[in-house]
KEKE-3310 file (N, C-alpha, C; in steps of 0.2 Angstrom, whole numbers, plus 5000, padded with zeros to 4 digits):
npx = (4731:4740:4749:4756:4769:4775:4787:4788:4797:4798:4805:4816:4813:4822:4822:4829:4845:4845:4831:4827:4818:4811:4795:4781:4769:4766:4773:4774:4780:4780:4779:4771:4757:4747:4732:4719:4708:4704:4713:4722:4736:4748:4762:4769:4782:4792:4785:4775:4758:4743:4726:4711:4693:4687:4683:4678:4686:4702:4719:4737:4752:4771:4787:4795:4788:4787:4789:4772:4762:4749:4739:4727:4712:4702:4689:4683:4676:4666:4661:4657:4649:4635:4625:4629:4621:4608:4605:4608:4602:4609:4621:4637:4649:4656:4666:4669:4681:4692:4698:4713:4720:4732:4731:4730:4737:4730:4726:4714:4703:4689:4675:4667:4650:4642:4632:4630:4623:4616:4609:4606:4617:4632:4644:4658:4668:4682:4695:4713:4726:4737:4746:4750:4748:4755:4756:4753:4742:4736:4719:4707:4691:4677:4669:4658:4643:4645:4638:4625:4615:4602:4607:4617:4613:4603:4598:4611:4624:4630:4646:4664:4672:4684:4695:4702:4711:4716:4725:4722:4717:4705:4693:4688:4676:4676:4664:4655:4647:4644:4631:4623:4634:4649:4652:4654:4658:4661:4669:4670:4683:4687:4678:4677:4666:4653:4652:4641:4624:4608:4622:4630:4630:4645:4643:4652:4652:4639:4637:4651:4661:4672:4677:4685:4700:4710:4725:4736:4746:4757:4750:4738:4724:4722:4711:4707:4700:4688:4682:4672:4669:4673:4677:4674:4685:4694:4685:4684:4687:4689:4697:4709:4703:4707:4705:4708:4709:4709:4702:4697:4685:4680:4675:4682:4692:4695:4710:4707:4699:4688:4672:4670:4658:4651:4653:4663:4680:4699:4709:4719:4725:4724:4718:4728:4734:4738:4734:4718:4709:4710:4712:4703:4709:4723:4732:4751:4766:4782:4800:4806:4796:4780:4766:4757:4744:4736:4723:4724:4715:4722:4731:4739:4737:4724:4714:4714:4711:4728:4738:4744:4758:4766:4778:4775:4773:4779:4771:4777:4767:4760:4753:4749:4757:4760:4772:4790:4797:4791:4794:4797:4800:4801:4786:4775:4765:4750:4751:4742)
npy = (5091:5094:5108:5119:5131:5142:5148:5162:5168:5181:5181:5184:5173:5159:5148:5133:5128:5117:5115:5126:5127:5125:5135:5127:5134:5149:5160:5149:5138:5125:5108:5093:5086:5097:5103:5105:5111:5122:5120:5112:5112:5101:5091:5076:5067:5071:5070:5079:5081:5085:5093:5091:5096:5086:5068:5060:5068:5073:5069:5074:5070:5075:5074:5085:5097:5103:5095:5086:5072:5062:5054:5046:5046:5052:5045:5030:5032:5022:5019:5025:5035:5033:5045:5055:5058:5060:5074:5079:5071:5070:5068:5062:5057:5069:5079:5093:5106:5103:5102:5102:5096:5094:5083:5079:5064:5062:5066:5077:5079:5090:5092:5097:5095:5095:5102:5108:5122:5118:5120:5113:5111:5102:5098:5087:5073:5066:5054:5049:5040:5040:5049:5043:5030:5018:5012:5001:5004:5014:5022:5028:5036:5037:5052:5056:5069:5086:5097:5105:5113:5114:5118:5125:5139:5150:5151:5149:5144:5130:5124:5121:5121:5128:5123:5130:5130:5138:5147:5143:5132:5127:5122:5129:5131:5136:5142:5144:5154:5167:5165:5171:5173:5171:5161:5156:5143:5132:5118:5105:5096:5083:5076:5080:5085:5096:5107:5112:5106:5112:5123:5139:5151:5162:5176:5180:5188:5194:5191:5192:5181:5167:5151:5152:5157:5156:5163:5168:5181:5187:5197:5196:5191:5186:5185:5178:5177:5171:5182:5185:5178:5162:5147:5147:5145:5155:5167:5168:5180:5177:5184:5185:5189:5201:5202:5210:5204:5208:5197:5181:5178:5190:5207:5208:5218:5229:5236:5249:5251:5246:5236:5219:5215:5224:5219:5223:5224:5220:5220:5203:5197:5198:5192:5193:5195:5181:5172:5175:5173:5170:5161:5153:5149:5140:5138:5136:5132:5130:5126:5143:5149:5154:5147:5151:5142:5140:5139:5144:5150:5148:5156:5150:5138:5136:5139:5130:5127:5130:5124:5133:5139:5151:5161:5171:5187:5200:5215:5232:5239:5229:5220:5205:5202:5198:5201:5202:5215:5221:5214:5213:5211:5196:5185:5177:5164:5153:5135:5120)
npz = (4979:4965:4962:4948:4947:4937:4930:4918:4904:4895:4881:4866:4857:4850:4836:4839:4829:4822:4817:4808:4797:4781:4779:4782:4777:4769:4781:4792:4805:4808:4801:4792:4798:4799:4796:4806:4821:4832:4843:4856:4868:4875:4887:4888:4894:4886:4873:4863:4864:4855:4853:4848:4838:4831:4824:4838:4845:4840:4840:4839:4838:4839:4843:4842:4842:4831:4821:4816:4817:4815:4829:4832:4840:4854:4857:4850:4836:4833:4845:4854:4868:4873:4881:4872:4863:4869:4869:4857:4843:4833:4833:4828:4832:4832:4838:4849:4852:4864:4880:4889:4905:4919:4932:4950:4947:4935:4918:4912:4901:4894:4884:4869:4864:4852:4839:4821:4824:4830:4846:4859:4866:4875:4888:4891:4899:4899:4906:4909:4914:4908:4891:4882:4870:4866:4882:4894:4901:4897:4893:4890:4901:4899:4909:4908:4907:4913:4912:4903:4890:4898:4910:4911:4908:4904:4886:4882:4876:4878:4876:4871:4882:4896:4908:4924:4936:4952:4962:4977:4973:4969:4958:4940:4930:4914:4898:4883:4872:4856:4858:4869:4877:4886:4901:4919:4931:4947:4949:4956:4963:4967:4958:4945:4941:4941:4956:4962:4957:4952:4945:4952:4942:4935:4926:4911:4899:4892:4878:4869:4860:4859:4865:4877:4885:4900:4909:4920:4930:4944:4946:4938:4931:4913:4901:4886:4870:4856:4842:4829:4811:4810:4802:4787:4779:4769:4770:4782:4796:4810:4826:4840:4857:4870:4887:4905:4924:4940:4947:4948:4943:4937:4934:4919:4910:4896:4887:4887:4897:4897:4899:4894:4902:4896:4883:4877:4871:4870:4856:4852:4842:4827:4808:4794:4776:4773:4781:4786:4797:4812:4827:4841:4852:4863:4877:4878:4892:4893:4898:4897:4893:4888:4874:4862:4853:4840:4828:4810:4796:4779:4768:4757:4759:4754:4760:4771:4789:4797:4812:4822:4832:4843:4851:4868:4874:4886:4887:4892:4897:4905:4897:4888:4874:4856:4850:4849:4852:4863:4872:4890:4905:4917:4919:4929:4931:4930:4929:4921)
capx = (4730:4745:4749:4765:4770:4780:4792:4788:4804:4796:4813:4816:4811:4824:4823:4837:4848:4845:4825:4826:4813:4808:4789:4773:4763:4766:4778:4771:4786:4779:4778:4769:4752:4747:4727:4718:4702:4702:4717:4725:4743:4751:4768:4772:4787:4797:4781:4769:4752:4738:4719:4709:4690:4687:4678:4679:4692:4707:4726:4743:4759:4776:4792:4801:4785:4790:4786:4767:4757:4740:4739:4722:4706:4700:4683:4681:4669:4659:4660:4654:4649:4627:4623:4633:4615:4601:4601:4611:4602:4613:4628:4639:4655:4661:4665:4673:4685:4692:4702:4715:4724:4736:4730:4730:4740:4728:4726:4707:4700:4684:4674:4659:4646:4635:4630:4631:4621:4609:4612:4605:4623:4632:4652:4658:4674:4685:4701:4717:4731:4742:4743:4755:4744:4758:4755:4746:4737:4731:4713:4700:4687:4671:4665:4648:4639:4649:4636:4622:4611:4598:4609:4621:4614:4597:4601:4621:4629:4637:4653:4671:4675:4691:4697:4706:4714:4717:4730:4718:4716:4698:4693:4684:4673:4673:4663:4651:4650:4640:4623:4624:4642:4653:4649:4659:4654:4665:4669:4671:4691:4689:4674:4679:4660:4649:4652:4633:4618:4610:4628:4631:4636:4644:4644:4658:4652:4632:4638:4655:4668:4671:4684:4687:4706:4713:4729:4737:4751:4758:4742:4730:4720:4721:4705:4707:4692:4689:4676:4671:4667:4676:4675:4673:4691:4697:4682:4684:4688:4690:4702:4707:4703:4710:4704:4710:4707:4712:4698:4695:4676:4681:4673:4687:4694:4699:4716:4704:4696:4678:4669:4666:4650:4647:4655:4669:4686:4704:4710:4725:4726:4720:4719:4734:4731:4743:4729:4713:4705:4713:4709:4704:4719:4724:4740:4757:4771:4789:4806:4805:4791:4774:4765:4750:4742:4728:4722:4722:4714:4728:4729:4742:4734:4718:4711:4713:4714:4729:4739:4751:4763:4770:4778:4771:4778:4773:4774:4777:4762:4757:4749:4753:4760:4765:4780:4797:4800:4787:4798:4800:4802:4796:4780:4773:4758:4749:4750:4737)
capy = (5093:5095:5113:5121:5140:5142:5156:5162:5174:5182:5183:5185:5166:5159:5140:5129:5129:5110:5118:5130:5123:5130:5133:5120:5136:5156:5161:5144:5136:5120:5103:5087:5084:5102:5105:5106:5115:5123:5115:5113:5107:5097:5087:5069:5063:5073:5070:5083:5082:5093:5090:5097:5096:5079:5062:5056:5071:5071:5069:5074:5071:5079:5074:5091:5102:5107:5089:5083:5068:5061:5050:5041:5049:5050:5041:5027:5034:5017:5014:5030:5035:5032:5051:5061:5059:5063:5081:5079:5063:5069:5067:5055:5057:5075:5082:5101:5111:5101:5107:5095:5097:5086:5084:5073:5059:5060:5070:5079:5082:5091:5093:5101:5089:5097:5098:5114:5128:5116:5125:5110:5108:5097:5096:5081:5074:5061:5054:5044:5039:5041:5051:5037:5024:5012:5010:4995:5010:5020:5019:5035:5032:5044:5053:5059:5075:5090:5103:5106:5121:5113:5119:5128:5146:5153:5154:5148:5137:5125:5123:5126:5121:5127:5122:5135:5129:5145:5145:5140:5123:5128:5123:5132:5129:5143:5138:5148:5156:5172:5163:5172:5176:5165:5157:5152:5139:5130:5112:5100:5096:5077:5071:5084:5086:5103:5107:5109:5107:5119:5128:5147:5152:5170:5180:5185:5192:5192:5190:5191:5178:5157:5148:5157:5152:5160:5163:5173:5183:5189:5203:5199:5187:5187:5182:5177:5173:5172:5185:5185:5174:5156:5138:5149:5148:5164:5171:5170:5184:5177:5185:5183:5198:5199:5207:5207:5208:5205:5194:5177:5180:5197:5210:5208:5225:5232:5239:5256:5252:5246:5229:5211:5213:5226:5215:5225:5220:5224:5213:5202:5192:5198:5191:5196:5193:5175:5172:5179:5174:5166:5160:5147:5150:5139:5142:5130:5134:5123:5131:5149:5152:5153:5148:5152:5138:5143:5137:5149:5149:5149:5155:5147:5129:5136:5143:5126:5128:5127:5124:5136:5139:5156:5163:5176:5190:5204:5223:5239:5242:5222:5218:5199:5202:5192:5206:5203:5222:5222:5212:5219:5207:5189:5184:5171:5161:5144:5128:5116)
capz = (4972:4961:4958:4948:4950:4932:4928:4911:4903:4887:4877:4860:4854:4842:4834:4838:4822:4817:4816:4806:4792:4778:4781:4777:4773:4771:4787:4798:4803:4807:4798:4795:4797:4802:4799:4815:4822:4839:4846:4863:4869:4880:4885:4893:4895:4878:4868:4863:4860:4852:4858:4843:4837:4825:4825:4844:4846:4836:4841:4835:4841:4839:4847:4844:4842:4822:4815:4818:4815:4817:4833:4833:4843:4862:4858:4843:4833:4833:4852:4857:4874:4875:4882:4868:4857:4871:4868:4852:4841:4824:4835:4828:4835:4828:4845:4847:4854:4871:4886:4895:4911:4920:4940:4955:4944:4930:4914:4913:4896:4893:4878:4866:4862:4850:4830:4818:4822:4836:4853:4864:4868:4881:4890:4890:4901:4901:4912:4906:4918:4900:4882:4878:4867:4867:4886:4893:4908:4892:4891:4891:4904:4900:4916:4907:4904:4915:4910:4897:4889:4903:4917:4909:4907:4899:4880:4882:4869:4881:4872:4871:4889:4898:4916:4928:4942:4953:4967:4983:4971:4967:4950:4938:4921:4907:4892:4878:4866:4856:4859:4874:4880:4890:4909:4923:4935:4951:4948:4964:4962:4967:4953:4941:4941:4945:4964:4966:4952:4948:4947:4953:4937:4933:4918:4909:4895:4890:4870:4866:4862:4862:4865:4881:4889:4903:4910:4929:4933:4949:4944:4934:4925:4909:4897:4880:4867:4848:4840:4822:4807:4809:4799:4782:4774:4768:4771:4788:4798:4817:4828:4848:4858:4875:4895:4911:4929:4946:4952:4942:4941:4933:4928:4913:4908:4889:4888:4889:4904:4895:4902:4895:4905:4890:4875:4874:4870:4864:4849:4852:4838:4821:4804:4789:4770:4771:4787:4787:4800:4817:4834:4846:4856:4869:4880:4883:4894:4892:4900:4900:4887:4886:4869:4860:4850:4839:4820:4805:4788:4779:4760:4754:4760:4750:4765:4778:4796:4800:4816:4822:4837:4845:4859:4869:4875:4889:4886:4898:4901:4908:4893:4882:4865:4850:4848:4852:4854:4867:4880:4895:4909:4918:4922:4934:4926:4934:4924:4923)
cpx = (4737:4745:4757:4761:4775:4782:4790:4791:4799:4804:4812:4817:4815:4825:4828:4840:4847:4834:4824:4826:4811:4798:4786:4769:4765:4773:4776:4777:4786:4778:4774:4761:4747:4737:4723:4712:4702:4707:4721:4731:4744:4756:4767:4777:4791:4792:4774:4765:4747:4730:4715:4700:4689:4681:4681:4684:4700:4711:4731:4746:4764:4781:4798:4795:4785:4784:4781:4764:4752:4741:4731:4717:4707:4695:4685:4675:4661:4656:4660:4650:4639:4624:4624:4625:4607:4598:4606:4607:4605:4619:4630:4646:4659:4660:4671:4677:4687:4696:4708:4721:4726:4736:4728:4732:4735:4726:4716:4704:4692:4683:4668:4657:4639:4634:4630:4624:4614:4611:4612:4611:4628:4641:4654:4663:4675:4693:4705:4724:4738:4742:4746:4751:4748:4759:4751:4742:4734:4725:4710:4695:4683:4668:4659:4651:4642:4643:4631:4617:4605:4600:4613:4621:4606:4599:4609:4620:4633:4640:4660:4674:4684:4692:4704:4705:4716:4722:4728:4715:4709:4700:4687:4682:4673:4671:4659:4653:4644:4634:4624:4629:4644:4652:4656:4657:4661:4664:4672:4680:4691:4684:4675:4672:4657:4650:4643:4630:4612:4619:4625:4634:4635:4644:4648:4658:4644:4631:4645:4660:4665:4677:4689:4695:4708:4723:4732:4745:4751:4749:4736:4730:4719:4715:4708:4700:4691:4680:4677:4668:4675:4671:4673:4678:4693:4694:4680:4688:4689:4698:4702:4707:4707:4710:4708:4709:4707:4710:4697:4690:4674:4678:4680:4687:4697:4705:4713:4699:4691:4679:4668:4662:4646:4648:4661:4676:4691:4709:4718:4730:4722:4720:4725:4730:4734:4736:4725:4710:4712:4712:4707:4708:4717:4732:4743:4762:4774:4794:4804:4802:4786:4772:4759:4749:4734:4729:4720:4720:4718:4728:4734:4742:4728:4713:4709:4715:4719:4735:4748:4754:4767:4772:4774:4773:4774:4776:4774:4772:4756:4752:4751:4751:4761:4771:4786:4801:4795:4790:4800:4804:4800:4790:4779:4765:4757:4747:4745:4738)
cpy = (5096:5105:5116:5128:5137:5149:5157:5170:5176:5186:5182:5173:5164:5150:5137:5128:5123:5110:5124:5129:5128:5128:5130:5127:5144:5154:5155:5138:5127:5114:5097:5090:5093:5104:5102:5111:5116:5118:5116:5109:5105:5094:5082:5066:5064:5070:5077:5082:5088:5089:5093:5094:5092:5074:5061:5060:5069:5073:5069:5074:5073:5076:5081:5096:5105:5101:5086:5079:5066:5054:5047:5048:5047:5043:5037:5028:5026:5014:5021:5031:5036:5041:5057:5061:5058:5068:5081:5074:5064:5068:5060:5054:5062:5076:5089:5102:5108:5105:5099:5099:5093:5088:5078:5065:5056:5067:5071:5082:5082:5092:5093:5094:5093:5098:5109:5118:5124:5119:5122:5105:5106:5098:5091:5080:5068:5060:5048:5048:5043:5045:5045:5030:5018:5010:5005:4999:5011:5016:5028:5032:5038:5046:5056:5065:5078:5093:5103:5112:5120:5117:5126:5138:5148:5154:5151:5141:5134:5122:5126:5128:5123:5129:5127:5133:5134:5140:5143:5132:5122:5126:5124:5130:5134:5140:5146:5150:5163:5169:5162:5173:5171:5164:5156:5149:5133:5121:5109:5095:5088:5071:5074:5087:5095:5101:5105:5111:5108:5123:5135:5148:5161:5172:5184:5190:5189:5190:5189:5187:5170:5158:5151:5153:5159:5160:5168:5172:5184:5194:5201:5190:5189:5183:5183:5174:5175:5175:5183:5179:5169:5150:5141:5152:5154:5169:5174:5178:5184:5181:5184:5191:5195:5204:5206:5209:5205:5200:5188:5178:5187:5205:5209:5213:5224:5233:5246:5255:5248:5238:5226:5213:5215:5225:5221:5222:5225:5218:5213:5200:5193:5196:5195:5193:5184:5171:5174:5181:5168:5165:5152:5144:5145:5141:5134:5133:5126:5129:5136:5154:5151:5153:5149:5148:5138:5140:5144:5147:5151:5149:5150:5137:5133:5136:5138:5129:5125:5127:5128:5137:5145:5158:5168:5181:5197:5211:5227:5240:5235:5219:5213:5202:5198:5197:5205:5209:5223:5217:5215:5215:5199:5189:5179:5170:5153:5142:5125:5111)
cpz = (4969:4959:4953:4946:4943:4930:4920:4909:4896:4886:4871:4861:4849:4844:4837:4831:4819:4815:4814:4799:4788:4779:4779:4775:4774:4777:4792:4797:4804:4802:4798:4793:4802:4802:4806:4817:4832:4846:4854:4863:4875:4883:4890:4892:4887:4875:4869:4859:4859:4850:4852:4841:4830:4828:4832:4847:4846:4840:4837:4839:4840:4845:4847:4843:4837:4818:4818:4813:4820:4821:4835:4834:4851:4860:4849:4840:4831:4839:4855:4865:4874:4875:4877:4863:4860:4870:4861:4846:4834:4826:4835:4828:4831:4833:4845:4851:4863:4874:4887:4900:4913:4929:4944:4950:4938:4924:4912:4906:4899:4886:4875:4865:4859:4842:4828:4819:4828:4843:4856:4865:4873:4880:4893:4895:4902:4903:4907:4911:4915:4896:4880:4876:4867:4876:4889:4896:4900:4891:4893:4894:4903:4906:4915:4907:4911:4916:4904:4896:4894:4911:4917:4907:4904:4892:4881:4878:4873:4878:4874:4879:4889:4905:4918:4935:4947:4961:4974:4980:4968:4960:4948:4930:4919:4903:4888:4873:4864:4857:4868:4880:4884:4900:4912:4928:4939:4949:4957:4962:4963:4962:4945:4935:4942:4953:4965:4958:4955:4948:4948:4947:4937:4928:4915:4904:4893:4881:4868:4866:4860:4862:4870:4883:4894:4909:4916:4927:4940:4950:4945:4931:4920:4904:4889:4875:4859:4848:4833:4817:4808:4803:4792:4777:4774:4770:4778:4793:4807:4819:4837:4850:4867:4881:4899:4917:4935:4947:4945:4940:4939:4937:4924:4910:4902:4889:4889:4895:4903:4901:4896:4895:4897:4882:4874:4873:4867:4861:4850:4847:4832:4814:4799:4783:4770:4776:4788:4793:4806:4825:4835:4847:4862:4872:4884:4886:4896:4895:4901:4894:4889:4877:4867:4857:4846:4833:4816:4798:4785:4769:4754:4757:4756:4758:4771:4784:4797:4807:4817:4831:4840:4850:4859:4873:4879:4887:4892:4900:4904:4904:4887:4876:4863:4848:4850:4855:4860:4874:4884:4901:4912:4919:4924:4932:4931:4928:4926:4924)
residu = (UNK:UNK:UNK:UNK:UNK:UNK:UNK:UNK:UNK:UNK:UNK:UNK:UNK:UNK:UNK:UNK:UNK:UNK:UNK:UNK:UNK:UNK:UNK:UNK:UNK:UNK:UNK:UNK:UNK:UNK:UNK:UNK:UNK:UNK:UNK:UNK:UNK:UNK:UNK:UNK:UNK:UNK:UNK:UNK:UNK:UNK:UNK:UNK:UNK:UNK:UNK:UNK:UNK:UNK:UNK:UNK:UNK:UNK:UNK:UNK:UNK:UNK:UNK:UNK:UNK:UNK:UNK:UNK:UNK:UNK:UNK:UNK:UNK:UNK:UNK:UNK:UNK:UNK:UNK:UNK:UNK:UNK:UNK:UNK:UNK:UNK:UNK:UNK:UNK:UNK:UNK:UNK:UNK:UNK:UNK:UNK:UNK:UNK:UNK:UNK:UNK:UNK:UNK:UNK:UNK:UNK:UNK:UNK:UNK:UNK:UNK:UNK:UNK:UNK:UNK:UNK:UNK:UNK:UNK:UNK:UNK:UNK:UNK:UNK:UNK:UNK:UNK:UNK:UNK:UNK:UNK:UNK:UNK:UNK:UNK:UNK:UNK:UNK:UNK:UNK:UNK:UNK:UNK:UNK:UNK:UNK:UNK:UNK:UNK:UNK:UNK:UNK:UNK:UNK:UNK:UNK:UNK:UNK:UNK:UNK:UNK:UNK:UNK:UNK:UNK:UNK:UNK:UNK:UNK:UNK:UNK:UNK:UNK:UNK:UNK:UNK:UNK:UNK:UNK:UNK:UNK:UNK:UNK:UNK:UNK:UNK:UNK:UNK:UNK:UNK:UNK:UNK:UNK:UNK:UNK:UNK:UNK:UNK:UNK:UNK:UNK:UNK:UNK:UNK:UNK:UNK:UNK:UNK:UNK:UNK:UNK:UNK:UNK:UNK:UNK:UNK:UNK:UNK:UNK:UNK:UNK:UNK:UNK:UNK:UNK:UNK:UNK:UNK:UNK:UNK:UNK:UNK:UNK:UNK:UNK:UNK:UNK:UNK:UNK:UNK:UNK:UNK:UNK:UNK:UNK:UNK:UNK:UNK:UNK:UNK:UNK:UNK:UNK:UNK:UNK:UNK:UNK:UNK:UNK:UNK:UNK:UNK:UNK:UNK:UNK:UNK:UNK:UNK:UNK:UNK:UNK:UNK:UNK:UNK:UNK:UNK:UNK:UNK:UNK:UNK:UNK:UNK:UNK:UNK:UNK:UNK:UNK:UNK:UNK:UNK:UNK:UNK:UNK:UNK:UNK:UNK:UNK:UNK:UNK:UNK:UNK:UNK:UNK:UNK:UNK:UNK:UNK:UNK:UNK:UNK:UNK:UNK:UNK:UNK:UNK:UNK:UNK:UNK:UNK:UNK:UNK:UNK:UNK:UNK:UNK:UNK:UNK:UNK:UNK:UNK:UNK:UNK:UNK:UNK:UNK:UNK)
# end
């Protein structure tokens, strides 16, 4: 199994001079084709993509990361995968919030399969050799149902999957949401299936969060996850909060000590008046950066989500910031 060990330098972040654009929205220094819901990044070969919640799961590309456009979909919303409408029957190829990974010589998206507001919801996964659509290999091969609110937890909104690869090569599921707090559950590394059904699953939090992502230092596990009011324009109010803790299956500690277990949090990422509301963060590292990648309702688009891009940066006391005066030193993170 493929692992990388990458250095991540939190340094002050500056453009290159031939990208220093004036912004598509407020201070968002990106271009192009920017709305976006619940998005994840990626790179192949000097191309980047961005994984995000649409018809059949929408894609953008970017060959410098500034200027994006719209690159098709994973699934053809008329050639849909059979199973996405057994525990679903109004699913007609809006699919949410995926994950992707790049392991054993193939790229591992996961992803929601569920409808607004139904909870009999199901994680989906599918494999491609490629991102590159002008390849003749490129094809997405669905590998079925992962996981569903059958298996997946008492009360859990199985949604909002994200795979964690830990340094003994084990891989790991995160998903949920507030309809009963987020789960963690072992995946079998060579089907990219549940090791064993029923799963062992543990509990990260009995209520708080979606959109779990996590991330390791030399330390610590770091947890990230969106609370609040999303999908409601300006009216929104999401923001990411952010634990950590030694042990991947947690308990996940506050900056004050509290527990996850008990829905606590300390907020990493909070709304401004240009941004209200923002979240469902995932996380890229390229050279000697790590980035965050999250959607914001954004007022000067009339309140669209939309997609933005930052570095990340650690403080003195081992805790990621968006500050640049909060840099202190390296940190060592695993890639997926």
């Amino acid at each position: 199994m493929k692992k990388i060990l990458i250095a991540v330098i939190f340094a002050l972040f500056i453009f290159p001079s031939g990208n220093l654009l004036k912004a598509q929205s407020g201070n968002n220094p990106l271009r192009g084709d920017l709305r976006v819901h619940d998005p994840v990044m990626i790179k192949q070969d000097g191309q980047y993509y961005i994984f995000s919640t649409g018809r059949g799961v929408s894609i953008k590309t970017s060959s410098d990361r500034i200027h994006w456009k719209r690159e098709g979909r994973v699934f053809d919303s008329v050639d849909l995968p059979a199973w996405h409408r057994e525990d679903i029957p109004e699913q007609k190829g809006h699919l949410w919030a995926p994950d992707i990974h790049y392991r054993d010589g193939k790229y591992h998206l996961y992803y929601s399969v569920s409808a607004w507001m139904n909870f009999n919801s199901s994680i989906g996964y599918a494999t491609n050799t490629t991102l590159n659509p002008g390849d003749p290999d490129y094809q997405w091969v669905d590998q079925g149902k992962v996981i569903s609110f059958k298996n997946g937890g008492e009360g859990v909104n199985v949604i909002d999957p994200m795979v964690f690869v830990d340094e003994d090569e084990s891989v790991w599921l995160f998903y949920g949401s507030y309809q009963a707090g987020l789960r963690m559950a072992e995946l079998n590394p060579g089907s990219g299936q549940l090791l064993q059904d029923p799963p062992e699953l543990t509990v990260i939090t009995p209520a708080l969060g979606e959109g779990v992502f996590i991330i390791k230092d030399f330390e610590y596990y770091y947890i990230f996850a969106s609370r609040g009011k999303c999908c409601s324009g300006l009216e929104s109010n999401y923001q990411v909060v952010i634990g950590r803790s030694k042990k991947l299956n947690g308990p996940y500690l506050t900056k004050n000590g509290e527990s996850w277990l008990e829905n606590k949090y300390s907020v990493f990422l909070a709304g401004d008046k240009e941004a209200p509301g923002r979240g469902h963060n995932g996380f890229f590292h390229e050279n000697d950066t790590t980035f965050i990648v999250y959607h914001a309702y954004t007022r000067s688009a009339n309140g669209a989500p939309l997609l933005n891009i930052k570095p990340l940066y650690m403080g003195k006391e081992g805790w990621p910031g968006m500050t640049p005066s909060e840099n202190i030193f390296k940190m060592k993170t695993t890639a997926q």
